[in-house]
PyMOL Python script that loads the backbone (N, CA, C, O; Angstrom):
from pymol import cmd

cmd.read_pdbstr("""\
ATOM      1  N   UNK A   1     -14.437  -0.160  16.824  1.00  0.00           N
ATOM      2  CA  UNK A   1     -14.261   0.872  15.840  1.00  0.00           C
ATOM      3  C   UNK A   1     -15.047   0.474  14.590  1.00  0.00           C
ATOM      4  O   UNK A   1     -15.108  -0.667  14.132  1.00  0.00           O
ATOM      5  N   UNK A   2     -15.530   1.364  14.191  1.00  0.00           N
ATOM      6  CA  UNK A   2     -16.931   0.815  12.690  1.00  0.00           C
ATOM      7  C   UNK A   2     -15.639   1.174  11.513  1.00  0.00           C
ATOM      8  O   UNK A   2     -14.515   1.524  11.875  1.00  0.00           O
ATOM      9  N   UNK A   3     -16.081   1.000   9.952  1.00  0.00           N
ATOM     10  CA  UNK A   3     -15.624   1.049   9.004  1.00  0.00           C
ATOM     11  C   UNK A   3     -15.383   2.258   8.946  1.00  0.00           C
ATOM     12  O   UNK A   3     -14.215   2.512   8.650  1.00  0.00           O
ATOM     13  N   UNK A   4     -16.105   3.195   9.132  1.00  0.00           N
ATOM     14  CA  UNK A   4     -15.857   4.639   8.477  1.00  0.00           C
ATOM     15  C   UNK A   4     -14.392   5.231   9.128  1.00  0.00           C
ATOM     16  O   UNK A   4     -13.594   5.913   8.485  1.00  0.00           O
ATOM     17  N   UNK A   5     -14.241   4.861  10.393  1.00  0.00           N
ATOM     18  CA  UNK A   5     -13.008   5.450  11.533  1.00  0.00           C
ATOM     19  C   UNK A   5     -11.889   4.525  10.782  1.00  0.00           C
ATOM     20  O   UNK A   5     -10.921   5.004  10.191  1.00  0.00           O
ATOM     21  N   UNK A   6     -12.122   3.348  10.874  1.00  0.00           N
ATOM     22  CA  UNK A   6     -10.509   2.703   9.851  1.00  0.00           C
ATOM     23  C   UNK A   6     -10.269   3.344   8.895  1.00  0.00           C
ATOM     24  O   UNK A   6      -9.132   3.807   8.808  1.00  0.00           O
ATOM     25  N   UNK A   7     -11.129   3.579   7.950  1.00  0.00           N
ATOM     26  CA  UNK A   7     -11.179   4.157   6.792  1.00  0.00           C
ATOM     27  C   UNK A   7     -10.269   5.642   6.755  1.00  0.00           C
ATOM     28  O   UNK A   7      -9.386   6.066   6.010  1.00  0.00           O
ATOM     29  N   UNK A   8     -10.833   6.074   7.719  1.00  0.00           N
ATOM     30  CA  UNK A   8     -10.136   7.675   8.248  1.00  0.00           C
ATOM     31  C   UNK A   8      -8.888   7.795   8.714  1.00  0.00           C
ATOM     32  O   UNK A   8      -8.090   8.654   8.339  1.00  0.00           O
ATOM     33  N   UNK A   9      -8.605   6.630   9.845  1.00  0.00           N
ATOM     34  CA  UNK A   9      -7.823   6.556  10.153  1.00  0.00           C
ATOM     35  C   UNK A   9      -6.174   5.460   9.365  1.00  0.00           C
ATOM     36  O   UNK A   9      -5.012   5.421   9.769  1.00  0.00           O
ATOM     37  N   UNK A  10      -6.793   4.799   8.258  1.00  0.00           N
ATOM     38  CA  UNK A  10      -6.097   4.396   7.470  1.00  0.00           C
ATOM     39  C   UNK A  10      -5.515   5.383   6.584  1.00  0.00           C
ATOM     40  O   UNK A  10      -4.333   5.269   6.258  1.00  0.00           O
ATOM     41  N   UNK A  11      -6.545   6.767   5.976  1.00  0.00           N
ATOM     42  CA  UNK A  11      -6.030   7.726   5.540  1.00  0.00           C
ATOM     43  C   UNK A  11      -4.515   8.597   5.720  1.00  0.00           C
ATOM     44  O   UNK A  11      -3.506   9.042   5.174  1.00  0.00           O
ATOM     45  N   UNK A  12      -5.505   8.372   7.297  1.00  0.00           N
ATOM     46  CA  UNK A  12      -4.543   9.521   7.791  1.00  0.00           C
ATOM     47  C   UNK A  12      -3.137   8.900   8.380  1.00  0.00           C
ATOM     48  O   UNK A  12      -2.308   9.541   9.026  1.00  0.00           O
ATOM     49  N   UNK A  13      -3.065   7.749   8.080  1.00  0.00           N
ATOM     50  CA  UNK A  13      -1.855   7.202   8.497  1.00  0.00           C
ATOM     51  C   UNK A  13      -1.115   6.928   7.079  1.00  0.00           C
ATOM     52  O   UNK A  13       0.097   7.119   7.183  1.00  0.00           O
ATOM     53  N   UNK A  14      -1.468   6.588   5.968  1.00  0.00           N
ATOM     54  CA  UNK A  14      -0.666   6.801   4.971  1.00  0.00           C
ATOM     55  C   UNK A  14      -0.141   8.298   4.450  1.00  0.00           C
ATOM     56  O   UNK A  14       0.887   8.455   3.791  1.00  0.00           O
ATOM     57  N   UNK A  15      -0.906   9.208   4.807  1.00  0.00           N
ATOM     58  CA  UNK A  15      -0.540  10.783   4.457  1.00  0.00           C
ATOM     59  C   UNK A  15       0.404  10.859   5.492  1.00  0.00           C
ATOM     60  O   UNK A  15       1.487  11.412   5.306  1.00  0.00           O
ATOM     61  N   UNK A  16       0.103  10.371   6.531  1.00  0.00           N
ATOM     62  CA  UNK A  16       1.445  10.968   7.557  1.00  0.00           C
ATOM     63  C   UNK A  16       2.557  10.398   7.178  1.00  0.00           C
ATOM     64  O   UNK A  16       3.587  10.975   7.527  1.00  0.00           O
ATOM     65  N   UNK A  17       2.707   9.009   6.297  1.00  0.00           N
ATOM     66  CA  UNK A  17       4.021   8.316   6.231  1.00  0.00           C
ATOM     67  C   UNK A  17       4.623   8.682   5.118  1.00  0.00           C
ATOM     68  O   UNK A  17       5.826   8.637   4.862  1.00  0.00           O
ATOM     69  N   UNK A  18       3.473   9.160   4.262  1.00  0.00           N
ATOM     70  CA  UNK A  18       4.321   9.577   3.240  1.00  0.00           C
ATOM     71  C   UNK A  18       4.911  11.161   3.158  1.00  0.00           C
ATOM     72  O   UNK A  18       5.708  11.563   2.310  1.00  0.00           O
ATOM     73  N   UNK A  19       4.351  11.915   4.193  1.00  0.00           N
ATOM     74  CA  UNK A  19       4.901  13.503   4.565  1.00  0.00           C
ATOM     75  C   UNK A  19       6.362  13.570   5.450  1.00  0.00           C
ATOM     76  O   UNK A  19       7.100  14.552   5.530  1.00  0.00           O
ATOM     77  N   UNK A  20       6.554  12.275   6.070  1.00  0.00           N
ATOM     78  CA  UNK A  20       7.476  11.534   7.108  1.00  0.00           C
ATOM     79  C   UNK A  20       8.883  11.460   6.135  1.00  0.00           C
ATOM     80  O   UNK A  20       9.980  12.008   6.239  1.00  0.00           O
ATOM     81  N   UNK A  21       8.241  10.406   5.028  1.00  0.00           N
ATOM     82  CA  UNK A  21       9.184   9.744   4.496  1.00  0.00           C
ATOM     83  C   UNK A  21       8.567   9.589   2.993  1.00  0.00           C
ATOM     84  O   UNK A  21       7.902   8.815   2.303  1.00  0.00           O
ATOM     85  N   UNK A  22       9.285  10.944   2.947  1.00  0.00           N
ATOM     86  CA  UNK A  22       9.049  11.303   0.525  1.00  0.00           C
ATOM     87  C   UNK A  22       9.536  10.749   0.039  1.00  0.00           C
ATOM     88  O   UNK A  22      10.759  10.850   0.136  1.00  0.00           O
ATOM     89  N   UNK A  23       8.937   9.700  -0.892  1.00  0.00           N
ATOM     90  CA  UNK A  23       9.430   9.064  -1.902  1.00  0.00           C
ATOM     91  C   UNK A  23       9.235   9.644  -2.901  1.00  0.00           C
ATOM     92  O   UNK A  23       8.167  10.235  -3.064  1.00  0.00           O
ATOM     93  N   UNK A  24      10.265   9.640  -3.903  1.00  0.00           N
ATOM     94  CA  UNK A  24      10.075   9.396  -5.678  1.00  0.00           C
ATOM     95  C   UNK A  24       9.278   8.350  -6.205  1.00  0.00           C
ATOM     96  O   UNK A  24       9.156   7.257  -5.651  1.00  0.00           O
ATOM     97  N   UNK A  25       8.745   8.667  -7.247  1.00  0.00           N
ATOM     98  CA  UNK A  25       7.814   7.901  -8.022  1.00  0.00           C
ATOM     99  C   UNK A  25       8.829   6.595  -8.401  1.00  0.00           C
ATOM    100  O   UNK A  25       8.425   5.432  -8.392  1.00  0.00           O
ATOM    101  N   UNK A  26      10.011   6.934  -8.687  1.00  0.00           N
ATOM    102  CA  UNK A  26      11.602   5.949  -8.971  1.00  0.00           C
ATOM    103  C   UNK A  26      11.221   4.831  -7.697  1.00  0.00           C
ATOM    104  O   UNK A  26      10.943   3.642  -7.852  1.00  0.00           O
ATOM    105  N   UNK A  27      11.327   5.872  -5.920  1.00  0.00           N
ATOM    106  CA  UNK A  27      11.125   4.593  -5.144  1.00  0.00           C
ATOM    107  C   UNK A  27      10.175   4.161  -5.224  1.00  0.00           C
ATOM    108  O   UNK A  27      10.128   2.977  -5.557  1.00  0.00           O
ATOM    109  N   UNK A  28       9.632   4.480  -5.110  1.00  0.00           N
ATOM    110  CA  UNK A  28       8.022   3.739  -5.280  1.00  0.00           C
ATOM    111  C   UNK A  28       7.456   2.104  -6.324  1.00  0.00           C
ATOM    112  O   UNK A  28       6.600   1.234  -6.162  1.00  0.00           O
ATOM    113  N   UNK A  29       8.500   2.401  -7.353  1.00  0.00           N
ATOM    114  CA  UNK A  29       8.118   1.659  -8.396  1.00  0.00           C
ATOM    115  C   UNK A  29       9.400   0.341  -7.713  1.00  0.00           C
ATOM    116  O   UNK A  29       9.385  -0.870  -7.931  1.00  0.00           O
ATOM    117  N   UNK A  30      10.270   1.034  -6.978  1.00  0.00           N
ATOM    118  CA  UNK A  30      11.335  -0.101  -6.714  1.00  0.00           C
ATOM    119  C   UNK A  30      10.703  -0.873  -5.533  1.00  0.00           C
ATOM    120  O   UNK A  30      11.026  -2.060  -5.498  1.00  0.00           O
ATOM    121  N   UNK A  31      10.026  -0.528  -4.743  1.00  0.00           N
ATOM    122  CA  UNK A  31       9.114  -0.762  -3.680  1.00  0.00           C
ATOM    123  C   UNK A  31       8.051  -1.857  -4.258  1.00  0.00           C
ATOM    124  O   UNK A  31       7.773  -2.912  -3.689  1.00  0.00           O
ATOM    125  N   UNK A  32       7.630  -1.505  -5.222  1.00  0.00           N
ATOM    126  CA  UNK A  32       6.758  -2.758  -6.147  1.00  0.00           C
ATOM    127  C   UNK A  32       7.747  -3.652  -6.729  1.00  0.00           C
ATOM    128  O   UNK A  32       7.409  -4.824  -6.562  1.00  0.00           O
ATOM    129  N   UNK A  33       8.852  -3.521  -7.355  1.00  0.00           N
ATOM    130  CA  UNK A  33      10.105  -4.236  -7.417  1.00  0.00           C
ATOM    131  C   UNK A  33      10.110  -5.480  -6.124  1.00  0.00           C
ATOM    132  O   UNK A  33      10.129  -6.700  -5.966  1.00  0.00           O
ATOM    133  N   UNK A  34      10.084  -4.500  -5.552  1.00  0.00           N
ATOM    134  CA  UNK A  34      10.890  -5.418  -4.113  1.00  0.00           C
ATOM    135  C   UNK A  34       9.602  -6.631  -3.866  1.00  0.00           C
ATOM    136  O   UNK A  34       9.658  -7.852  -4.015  1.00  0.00           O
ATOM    137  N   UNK A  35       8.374  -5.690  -3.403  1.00  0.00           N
ATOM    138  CA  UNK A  35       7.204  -6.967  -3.240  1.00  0.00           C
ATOM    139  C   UNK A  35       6.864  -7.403  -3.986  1.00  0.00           C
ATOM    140  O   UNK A  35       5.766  -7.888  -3.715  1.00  0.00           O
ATOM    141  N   UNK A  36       7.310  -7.672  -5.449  1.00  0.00           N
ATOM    142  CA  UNK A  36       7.093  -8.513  -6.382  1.00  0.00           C
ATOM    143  C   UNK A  36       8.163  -9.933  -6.581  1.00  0.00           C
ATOM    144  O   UNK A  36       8.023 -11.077  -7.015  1.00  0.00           O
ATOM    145  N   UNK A  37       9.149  -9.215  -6.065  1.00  0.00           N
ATOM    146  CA  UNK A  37      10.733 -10.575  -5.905  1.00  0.00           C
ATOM    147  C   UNK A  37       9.990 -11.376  -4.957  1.00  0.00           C
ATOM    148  O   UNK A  37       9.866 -12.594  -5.087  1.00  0.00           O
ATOM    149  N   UNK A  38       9.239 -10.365  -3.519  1.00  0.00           N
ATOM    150  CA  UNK A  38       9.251 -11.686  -2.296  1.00  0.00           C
ATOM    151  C   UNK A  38       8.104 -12.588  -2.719  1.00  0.00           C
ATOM    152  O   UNK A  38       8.032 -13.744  -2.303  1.00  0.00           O
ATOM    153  N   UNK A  39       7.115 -12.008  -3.633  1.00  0.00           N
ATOM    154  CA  UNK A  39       6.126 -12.696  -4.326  1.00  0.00           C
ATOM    155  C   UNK A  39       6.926 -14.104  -4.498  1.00  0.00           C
ATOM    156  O   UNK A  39       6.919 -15.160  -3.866  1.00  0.00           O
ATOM    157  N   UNK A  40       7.778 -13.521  -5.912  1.00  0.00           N
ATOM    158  CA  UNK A  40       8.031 -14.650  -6.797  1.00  0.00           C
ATOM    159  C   UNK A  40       8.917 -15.875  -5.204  1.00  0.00           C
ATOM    160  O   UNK A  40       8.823 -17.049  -4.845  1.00  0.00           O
ATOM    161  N   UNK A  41       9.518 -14.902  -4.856  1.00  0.00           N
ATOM    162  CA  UNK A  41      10.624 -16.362  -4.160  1.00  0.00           C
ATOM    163  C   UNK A  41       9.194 -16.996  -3.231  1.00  0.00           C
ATOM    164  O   UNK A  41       8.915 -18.186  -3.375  1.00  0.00           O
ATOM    165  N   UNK A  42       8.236 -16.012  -2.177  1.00  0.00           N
ATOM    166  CA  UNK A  42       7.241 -17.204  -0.966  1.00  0.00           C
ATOM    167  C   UNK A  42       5.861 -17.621  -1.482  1.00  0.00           C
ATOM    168  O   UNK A  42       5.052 -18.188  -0.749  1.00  0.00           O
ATOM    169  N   UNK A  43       5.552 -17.250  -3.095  1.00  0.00           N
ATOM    170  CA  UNK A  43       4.393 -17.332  -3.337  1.00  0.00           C
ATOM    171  C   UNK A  43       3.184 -17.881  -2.367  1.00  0.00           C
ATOM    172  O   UNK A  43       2.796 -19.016  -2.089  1.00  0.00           O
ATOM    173  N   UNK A  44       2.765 -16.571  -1.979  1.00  0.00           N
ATOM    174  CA  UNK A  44       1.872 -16.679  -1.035  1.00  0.00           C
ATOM    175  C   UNK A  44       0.794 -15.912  -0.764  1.00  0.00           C
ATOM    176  O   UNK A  44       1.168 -14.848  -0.271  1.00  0.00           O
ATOM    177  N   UNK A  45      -0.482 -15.990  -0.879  1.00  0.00           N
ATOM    178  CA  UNK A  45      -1.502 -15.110  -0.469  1.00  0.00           C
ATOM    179  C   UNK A  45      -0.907 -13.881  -0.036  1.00  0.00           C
ATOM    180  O   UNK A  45      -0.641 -13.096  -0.946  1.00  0.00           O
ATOM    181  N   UNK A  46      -0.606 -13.486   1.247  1.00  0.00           N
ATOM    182  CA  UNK A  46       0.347 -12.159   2.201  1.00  0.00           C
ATOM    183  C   UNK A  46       0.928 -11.448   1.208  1.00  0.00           C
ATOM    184  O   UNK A  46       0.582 -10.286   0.997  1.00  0.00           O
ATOM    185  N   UNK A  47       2.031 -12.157   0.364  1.00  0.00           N
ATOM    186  CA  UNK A  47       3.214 -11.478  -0.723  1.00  0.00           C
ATOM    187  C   UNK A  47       2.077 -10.969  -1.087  1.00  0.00           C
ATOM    188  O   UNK A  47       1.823  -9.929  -0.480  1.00  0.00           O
ATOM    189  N   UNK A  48       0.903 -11.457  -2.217  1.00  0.00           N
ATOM    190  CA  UNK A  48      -0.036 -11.297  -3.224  1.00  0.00           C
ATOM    191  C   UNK A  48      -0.618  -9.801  -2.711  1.00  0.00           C
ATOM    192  O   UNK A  48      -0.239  -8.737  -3.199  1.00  0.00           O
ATOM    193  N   UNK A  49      -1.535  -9.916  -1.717  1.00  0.00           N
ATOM    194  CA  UNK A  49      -1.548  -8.728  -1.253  1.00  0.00           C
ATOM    195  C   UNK A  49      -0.549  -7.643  -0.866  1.00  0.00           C
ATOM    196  O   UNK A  49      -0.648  -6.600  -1.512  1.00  0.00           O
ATOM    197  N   UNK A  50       0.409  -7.702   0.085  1.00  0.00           N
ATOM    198  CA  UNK A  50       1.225  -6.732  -0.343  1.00  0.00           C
ATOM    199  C   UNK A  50       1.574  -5.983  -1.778  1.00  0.00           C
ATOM    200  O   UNK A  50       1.788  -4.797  -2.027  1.00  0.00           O
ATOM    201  N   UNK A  51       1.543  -7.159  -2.618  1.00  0.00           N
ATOM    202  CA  UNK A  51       2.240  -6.419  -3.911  1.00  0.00           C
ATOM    203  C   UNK A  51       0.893  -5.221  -4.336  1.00  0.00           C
ATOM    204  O   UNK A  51       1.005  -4.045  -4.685  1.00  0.00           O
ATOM    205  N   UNK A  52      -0.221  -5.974  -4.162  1.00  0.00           N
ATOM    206  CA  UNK A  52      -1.397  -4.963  -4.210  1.00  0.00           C
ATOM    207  C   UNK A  52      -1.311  -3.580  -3.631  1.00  0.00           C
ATOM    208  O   UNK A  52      -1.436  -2.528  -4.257  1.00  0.00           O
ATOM    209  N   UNK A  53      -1.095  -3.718  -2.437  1.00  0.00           N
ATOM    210  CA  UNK A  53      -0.967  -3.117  -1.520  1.00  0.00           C
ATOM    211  C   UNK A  53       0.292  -1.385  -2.109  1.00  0.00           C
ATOM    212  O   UNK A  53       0.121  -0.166  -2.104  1.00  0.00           O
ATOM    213  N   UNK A  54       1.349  -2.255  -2.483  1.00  0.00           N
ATOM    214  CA  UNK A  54       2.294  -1.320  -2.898  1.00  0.00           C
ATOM    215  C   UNK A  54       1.786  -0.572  -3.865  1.00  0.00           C
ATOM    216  O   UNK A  54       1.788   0.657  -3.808  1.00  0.00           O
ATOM    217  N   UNK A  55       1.266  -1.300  -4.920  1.00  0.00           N
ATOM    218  CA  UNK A  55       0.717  -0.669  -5.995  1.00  0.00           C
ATOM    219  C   UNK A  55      -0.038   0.334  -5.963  1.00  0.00           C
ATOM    220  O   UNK A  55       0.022   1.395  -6.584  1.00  0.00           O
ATOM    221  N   UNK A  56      -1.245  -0.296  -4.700  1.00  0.00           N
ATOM    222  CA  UNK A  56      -1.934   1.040  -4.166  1.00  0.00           C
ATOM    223  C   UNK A  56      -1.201   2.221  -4.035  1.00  0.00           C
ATOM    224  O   UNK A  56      -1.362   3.167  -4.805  1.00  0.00           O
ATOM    225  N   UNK A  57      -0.423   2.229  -3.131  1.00  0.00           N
ATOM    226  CA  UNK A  57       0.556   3.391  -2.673  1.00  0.00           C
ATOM    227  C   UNK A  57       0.959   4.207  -3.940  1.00  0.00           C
ATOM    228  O   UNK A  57       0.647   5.397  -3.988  1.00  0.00           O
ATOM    229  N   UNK A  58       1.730   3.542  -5.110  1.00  0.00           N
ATOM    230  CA  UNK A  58       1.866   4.371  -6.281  1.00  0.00           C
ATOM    231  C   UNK A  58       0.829   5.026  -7.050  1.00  0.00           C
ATOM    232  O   UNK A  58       1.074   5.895  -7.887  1.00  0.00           O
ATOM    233  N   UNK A  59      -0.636   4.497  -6.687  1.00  0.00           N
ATOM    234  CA  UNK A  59      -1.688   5.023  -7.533  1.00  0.00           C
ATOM    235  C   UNK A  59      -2.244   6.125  -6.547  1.00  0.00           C
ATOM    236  O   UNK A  59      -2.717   7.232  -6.806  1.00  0.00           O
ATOM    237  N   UNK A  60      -2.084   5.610  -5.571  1.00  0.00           N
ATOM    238  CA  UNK A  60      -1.839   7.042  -5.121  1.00  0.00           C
ATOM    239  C   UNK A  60      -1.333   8.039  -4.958  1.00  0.00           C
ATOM    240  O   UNK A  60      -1.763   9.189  -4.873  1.00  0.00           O
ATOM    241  N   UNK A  61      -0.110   7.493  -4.895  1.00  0.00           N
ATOM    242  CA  UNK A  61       0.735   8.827  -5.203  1.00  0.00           C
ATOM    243  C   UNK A  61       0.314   9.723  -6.562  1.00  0.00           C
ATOM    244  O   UNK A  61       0.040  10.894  -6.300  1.00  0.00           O
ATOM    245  N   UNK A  62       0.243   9.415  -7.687  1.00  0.00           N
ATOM    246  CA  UNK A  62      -0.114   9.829  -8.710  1.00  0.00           C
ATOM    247  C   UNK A  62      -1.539  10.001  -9.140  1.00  0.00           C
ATOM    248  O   UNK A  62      -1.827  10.455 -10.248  1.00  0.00           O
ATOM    249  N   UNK A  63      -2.639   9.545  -8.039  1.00  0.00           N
ATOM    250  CA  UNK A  63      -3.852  10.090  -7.925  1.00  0.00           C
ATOM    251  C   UNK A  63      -4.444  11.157  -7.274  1.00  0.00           C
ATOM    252  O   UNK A  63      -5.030  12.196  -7.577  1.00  0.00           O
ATOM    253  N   UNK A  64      -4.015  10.415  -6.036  1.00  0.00           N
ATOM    254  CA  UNK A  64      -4.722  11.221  -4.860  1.00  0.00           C
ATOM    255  C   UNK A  64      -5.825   9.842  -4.252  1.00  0.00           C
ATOM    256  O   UNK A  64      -6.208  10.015  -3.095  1.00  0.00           O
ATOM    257  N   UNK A  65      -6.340   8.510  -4.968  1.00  0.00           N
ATOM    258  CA  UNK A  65      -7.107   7.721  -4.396  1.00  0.00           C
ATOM    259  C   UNK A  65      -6.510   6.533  -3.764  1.00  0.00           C
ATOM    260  O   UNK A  65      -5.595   5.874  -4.258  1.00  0.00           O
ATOM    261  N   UNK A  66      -6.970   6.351  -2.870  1.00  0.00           N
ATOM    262  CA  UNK A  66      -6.804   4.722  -2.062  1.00  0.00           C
ATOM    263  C   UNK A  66      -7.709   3.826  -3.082  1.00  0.00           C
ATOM    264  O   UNK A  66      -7.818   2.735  -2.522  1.00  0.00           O
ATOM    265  N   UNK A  67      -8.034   3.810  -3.660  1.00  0.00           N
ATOM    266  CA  UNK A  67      -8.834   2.838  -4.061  1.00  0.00           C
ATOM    267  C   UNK A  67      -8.316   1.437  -4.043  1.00  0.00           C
ATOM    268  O   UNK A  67      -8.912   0.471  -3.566  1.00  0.00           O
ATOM    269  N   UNK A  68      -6.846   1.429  -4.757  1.00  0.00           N
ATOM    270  CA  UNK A  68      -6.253   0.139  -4.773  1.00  0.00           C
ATOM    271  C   UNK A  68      -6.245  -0.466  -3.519  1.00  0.00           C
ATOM    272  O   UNK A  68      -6.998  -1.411  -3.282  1.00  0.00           O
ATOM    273  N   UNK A  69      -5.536  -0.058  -2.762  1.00  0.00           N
ATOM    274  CA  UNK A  69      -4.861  -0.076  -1.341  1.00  0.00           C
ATOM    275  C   UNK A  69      -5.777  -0.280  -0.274  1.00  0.00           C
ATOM    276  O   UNK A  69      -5.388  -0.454   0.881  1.00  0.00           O
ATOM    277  N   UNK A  70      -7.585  -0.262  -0.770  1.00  0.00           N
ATOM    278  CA  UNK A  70      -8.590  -0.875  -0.061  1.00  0.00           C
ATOM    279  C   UNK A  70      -8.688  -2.191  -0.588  1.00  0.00           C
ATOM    280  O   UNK A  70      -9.335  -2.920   0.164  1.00  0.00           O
ATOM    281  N   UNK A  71      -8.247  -2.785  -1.680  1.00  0.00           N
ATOM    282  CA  UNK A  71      -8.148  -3.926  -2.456  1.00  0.00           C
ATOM    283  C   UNK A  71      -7.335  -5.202  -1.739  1.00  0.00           C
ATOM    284  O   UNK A  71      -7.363  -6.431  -1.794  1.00  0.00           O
ATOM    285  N   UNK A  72      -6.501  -4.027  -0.945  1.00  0.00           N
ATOM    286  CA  UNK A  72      -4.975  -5.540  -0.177  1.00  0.00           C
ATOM    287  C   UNK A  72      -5.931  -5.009   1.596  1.00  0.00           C
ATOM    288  O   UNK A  72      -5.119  -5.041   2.520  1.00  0.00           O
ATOM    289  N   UNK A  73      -7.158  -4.651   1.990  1.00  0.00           N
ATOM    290  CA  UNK A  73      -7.419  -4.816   2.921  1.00  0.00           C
ATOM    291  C   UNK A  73      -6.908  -5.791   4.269  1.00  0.00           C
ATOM    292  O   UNK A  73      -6.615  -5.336   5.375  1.00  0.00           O
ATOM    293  N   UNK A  74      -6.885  -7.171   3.894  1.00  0.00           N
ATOM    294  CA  UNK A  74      -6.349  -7.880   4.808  1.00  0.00           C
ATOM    295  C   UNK A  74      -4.885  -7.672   5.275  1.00  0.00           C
ATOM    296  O   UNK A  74      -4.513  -8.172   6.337  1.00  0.00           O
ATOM    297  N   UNK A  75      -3.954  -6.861   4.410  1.00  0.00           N
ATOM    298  CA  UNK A  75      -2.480  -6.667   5.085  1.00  0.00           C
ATOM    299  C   UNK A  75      -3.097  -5.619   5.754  1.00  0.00           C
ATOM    300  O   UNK A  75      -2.664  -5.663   6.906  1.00  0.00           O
ATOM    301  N   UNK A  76      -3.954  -4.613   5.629  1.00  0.00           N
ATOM    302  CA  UNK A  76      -4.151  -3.314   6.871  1.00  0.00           C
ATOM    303  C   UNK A  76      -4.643  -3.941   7.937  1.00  0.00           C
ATOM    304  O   UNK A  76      -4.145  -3.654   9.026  1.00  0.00           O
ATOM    305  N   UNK A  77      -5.782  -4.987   7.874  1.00  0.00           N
ATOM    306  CA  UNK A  77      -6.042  -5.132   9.005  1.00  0.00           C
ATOM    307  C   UNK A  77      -5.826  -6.024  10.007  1.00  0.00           C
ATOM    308  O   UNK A  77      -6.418  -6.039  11.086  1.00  0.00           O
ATOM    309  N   UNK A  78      -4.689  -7.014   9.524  1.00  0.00           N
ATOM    310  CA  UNK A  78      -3.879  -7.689  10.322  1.00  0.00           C
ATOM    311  C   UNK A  78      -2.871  -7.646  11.097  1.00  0.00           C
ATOM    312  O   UNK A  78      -2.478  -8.670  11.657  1.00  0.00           O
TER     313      UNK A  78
END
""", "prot")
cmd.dss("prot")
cmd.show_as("cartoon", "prot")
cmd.util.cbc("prot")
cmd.orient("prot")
């Protein structure tokens, strides 16, 4: 599979999860809450990205862009 199809298909799998399962901007921010605790307690590369990762999700929500959420790449593609 080349970049452009992950890319697409990374899309289209966060729009489906979030049409699945609606969050509030409230969860969302508790969701960065949460991967920021497991940060602090396993400090670890993985946490680090995730927390990225989440963040993405809220900037998107309130964008419309992945941009962040291409940033924690290695949690998508592991």
């Amino acid at each position: 599979m080349n970049i452009k199809d992950t890319i697409r298909y990374y899309k289209e799998g966060i729009e489906k999860y979030d049409r699945e399962n609606p969050a509030t901007f409230r969860d969302r921010l508790a969701q960065v809450n949460d991967e920021f605790q497991e940060l602090l307690e396993d400090k670890n590369l993985d946490e680090l990205i995730d927390v990225i990762h989440t963040i993405g999700i809220v900037f998107h929500q309130l964008t419309g862009s992945h941009i962040i959420s291409y940033i924690a790449w290695p949690t998508f593609i592991n």
